[in-house]
C-alpha positions in Angstrom: 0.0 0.0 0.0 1.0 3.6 -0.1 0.9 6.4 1.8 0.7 10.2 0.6 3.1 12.7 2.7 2.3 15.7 0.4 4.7 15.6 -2.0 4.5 17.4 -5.6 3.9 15.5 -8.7 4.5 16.5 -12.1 2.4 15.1 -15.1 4.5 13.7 -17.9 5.4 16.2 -20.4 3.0 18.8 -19.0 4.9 21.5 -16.9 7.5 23.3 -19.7 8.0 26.1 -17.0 10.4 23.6 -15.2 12.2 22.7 -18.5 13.0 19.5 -20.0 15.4 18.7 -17.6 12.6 18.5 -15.3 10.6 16.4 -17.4 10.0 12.8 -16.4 9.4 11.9 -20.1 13.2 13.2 -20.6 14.4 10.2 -18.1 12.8 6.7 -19.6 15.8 4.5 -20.5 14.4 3.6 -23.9 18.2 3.2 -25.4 19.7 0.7 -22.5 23.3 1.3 -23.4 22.6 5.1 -23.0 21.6 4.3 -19.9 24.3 2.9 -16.8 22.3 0.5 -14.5 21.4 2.3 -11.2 21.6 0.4 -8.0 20.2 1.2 -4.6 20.9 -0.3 -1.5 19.1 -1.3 1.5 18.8 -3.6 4.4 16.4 -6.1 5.6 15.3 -5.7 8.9 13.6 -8.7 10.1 11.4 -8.5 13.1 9.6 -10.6 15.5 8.2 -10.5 18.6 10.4 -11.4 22.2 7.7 -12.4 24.4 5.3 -15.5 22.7 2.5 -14.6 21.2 -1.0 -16.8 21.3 -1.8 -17.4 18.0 1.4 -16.4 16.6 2.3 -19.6 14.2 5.9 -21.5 14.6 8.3 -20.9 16.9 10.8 -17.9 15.0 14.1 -18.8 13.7 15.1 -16.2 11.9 18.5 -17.3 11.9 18.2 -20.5 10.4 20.2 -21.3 7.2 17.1 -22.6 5.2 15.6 -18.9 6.2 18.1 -17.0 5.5 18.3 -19.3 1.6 14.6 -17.9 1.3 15.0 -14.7 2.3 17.5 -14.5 -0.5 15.4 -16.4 -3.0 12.8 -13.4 -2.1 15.6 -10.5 -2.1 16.4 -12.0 -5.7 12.7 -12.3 -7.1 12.4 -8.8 -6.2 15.2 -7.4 -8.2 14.6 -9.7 -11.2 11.3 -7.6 -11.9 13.3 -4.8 -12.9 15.8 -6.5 -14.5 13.5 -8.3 -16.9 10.5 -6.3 -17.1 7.2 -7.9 -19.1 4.7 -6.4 -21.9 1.5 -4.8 -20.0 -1.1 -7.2 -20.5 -3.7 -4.5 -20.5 -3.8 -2.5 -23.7 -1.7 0.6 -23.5 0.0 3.1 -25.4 3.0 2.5 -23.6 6.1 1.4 -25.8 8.0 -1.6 -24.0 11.0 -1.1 -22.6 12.7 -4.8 -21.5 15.3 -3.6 -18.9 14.2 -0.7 -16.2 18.1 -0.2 -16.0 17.5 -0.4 -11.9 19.2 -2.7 -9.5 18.0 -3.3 -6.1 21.0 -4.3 -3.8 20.6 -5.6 -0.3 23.0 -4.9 1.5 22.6 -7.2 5.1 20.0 -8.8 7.0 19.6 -8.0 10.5 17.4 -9.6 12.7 15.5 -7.4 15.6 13.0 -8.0 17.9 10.3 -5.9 19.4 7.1 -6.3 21.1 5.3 -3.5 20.6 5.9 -2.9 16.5 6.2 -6.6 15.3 2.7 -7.2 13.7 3.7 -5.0 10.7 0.1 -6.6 9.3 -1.6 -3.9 11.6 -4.9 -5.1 11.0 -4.3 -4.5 7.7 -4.9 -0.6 8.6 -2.4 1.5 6.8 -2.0 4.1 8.9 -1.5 1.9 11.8 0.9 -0.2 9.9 2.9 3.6 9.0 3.1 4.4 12.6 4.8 1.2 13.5 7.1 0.9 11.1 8.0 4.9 11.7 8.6 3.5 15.3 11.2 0.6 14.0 13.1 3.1 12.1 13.3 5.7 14.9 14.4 2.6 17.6 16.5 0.9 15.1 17.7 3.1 12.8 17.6 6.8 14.3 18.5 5.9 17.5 21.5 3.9 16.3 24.4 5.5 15.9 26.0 2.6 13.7 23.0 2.9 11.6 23.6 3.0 7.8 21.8 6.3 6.3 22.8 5.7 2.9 20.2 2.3 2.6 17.0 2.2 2.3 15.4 0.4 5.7 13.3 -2.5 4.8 11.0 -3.6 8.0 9.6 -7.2 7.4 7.6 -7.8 10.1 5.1 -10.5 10.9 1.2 -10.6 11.0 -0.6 -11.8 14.3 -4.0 -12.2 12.5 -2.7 -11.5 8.9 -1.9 -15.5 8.3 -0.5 -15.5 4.8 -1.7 -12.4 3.8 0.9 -10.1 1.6 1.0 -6.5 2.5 2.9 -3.3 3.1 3.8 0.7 2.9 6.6 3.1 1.8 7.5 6.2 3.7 6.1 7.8 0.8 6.2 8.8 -2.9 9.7 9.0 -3.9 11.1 8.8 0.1 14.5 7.1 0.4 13.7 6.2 4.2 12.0 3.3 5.0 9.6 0.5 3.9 7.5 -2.4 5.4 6.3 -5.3 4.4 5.1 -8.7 6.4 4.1 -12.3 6.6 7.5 -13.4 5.2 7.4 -15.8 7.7 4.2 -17.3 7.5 5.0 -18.0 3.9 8.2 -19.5 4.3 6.8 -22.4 7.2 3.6 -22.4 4.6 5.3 -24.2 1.5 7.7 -21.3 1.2 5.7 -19.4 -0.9 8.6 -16.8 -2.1 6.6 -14.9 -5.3 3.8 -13.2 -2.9 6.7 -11.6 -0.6 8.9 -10.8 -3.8 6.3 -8.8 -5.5 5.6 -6.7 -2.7 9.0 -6.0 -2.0 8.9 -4.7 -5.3 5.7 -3.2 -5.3 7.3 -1.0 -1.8 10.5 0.0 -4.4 8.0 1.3 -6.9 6.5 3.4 -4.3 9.7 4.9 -3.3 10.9 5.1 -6.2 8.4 7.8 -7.1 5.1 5.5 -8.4 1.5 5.6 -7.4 -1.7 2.8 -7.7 -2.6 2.8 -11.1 -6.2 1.8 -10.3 -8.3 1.6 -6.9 -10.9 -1.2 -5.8 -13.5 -0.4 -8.9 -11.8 3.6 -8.7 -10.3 5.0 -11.3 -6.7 6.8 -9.5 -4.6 9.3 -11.2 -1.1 8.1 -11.1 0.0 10.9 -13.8 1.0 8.6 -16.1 -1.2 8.3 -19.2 0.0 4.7 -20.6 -1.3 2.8 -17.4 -4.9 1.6 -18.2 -7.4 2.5 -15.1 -11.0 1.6 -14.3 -13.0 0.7 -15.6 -10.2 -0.7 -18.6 -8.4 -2.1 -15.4 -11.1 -3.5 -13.3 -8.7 -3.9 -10.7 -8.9 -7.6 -10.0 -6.8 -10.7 -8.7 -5.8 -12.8 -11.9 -6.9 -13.9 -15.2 -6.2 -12.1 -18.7 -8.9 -9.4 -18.3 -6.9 -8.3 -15.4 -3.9 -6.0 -15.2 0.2 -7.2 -14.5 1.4 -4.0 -13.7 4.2 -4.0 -10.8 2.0 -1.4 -9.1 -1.7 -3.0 -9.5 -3.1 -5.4 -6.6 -2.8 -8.4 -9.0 -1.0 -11.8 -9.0 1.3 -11.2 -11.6 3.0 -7.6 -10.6 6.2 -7.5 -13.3 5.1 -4.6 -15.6 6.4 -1.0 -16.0 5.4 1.3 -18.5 7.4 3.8 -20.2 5.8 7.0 -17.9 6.6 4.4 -15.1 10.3 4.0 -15.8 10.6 7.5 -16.7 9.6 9.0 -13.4 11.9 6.2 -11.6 14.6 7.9 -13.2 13.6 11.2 -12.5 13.5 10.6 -9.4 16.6 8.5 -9.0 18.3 11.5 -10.4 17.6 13.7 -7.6 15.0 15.9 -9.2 11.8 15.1 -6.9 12.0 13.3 -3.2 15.1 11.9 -1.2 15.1 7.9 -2.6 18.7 9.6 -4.9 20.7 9.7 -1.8 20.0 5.7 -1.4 21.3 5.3 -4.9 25.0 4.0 -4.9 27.6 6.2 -6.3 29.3 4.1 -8.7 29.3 7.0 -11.3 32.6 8.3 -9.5 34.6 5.2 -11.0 35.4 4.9 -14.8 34.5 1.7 -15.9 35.9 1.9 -19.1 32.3 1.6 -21.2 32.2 3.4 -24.0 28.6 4.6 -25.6 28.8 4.4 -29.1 26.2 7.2 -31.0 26.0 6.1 -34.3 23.0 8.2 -35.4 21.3 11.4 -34.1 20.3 11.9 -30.6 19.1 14.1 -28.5 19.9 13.6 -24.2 17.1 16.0 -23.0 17.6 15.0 -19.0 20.6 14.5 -16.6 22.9 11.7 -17.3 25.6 10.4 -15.2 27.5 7.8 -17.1 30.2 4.9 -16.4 33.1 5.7 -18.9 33.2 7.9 -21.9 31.3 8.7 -25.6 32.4 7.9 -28.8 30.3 9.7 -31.6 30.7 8.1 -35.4 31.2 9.8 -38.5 27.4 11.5 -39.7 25.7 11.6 -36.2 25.0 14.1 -33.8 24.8 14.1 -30.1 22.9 16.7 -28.7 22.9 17.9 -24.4 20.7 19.9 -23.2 21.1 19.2 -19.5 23.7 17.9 -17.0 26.2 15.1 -18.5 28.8 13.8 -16.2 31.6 12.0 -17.4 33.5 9.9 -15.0 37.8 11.0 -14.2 39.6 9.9 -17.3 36.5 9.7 -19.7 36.5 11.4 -22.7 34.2 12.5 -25.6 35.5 11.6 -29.1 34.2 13.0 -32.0 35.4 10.9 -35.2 35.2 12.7 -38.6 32.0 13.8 -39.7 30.5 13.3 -36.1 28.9 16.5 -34.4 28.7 17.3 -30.3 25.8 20.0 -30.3 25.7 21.4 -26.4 22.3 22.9 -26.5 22.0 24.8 -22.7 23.8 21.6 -21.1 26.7 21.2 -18.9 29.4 18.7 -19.9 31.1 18.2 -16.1 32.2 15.8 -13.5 30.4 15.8 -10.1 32.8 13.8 -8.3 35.2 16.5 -7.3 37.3 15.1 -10.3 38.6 16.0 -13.6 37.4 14.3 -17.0 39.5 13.8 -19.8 37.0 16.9 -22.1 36.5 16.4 -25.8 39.1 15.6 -28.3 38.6 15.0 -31.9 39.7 11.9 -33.5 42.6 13.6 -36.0 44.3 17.2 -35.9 42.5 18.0 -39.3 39.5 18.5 -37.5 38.5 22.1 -36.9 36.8 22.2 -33.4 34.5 24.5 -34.2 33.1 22.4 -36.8 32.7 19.6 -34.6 31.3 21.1 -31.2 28.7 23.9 -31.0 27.7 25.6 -27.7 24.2 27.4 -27.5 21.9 28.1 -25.2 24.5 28.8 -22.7 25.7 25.1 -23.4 29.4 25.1 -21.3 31.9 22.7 -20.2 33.2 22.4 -16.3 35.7 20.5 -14.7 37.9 19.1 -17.7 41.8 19.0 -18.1 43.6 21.7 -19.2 44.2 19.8 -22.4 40.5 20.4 -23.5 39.9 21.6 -27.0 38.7 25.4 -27.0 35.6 25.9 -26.0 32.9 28.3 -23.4 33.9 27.7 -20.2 32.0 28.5 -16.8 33.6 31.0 -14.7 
């Protein structure tokens, strides 16, 4: 489930005051090379209750080595859905996009107990079910000073009356703090049942990653994305083919993203709405060595920050119009006959470092025919050796 804490949306392609670089549409990884996988991290937190509880099935044992195999096997099942996304199954105008270019990393299991906050289930009340996970994070998280506040804090708690029910929340839309979920371990001494928890793990991500319910029970929701079908197209039912297989539906088959979908991950992953970018890992410092290859026109209309460097063939055109950072040692080279248009963007490196600037493939190249700056287009934080070109001050 979610729940709302006031934060602003912006519908796809609608607010041109903010810019294209404030465009979701700008961010959907339609081109995955152009793309660098993003992971996040997080930790599990798995809780259970001290004292016994009547009722409460199985004796916890969290522990255990064939747990600790499922939790992974959960952990895993939850990543895969936006490693291999699906087609909708619902008609759409969305264009399918196979990767989401997102990695979900857990980074540790710890196991906690608590009396007071364990039933994460609630009743199935949301708003109770917020105000116990809030009061995990501040014991376990705030109140520890060997805390990680760079993860995303995962509560899996446990369901007194909630059997093998499948639920949970997220701090909010686009909030990089904390999630719950619960009944993990109800399914794993019922048959280990792994694909329930795993979808709503994911389901939570989606949340915090910026998405909303596409549909309500027989309501139509706005979830500012126009390519996710709502009621009465999506009739908001369990399984079967008239039912949706969206990742952020109530169904039994959540693997879908649209395009609008992906595209406000990544806009939000960037940094430009909400806090979930400071639980994205910073592997853009490092130079990997990659090398995206533009072979035709395009046209980068939002931030980018890539692995390695750009190579740009003879006849096509790259053009920047936001923020592109290039990694220490990367390099942008333009081969004859190739054009580097820097349309109001900034070609940098937000690492504190230095990147290699642009450098044309043969000194019979005139630079000026190569690489245009308009729009207050610039370049920042390149060597010294950089080809001429508009500098910030």
């Amino acid at each position: 489930m979610r729940r709302l804490l006031g934060t602003i949306t912006f519908v796809l392609g609608a607010s041109t005051a903010w810019g294209q670089c404030n465009d979701p549409a700008n961010y959907v990884p339609r081109v995955a090379e152009h793309t660098p996988p993003v992971r996040f991290g997080y930790m599990l937190h798995v809780v259970a209750p001290k004292t016994p509880v009547a009722g409460f099935q199985g004796q916890f044992s969290p522990d255990s080595a064939a747990h600790l195999e499922f939790l992974q096997i959960v952990v895993s099942g939850a990543a895969q859905r936006f490693k291999e996304n699906v087609p909708m199954r619902l008609p759409t105008a969305s264009e399918f996009i196979a990767d989401a270019r997102v990695r979900p990393v857990c980074e540790g299991v710890v196991f906690e107990y608590d009396d007071e906050n364990w039933d994460l289930f609630a009743e199935n009340k949301a708003g109770e079910r917020a105000r116990r996970a809030g009061n995990l994070y501040q014991k376990f998280v705030l109140n520890n000073p060997d805390a990680r506040r760079d993860v995303l804090h995962v509560f899996v708690g446990e369901g007194k009356n909630g059997a093998l029910m499948a639920t949970g929340i997220a701090c909010g839309i686009g909030c990089g703090t904390w999630a719950a979920v619960c009944t993990w371990y109800q399914h794993y001494l019922n048959g280990r049942n792994h694909w329930l928890p795993a979808m709503t793990l994911a389901h939570e991500f989606g949340h915090c990653m910026g998405l909303y319910h596409t549909v309500g029970k027989g309501t139509p929701l706005n979830d500012h994305c126009d390519d996710t079908p709502t009621y009465p197209q999506n009739p908001g039912c369990w399984n079967g083919d008239s039912c949706s297989n969206n990742l952020m539906d109530y169904n039994a088959d959540q693997r879908a993203l649209t395009a609008c979908q992906l595209g406000r991950i990544h806009y939000h992953i960037a940094g430009k709405q909400g806090d979930f970018h400071k639980v994205v890992v910073p592997d853009w410092c490092e130079n990997t060595a990659e090398r995206i290859v533009i072979a035709e026109n395009v046209e980068w209309n939002g931030d980018k920050k890539l692995h390695g460097g750009v190579q740009i063939l003879p006849g096509a055109t790259l053009t920047v119009r936001c923020t592109l950072h290039l990694p220490q040692g990367a390099e942008i080279l333009l081969r004859p006959g190739a054009k580097l248009v820097v349309d109001g963007g900034t070609l940098t490196n937000l690492c504190k470092h230095t990147w290699k600037g642009v450098r044309l493939a043969n000194k019979k190249m005139n630079f000026d025919d190569h690489v245009v700056f308009i729009n207050g287009g610039k370049i920042e934080n390149d060597e010294k050796t950089t080809s001429p070109g508009p500098k910030s001050k």
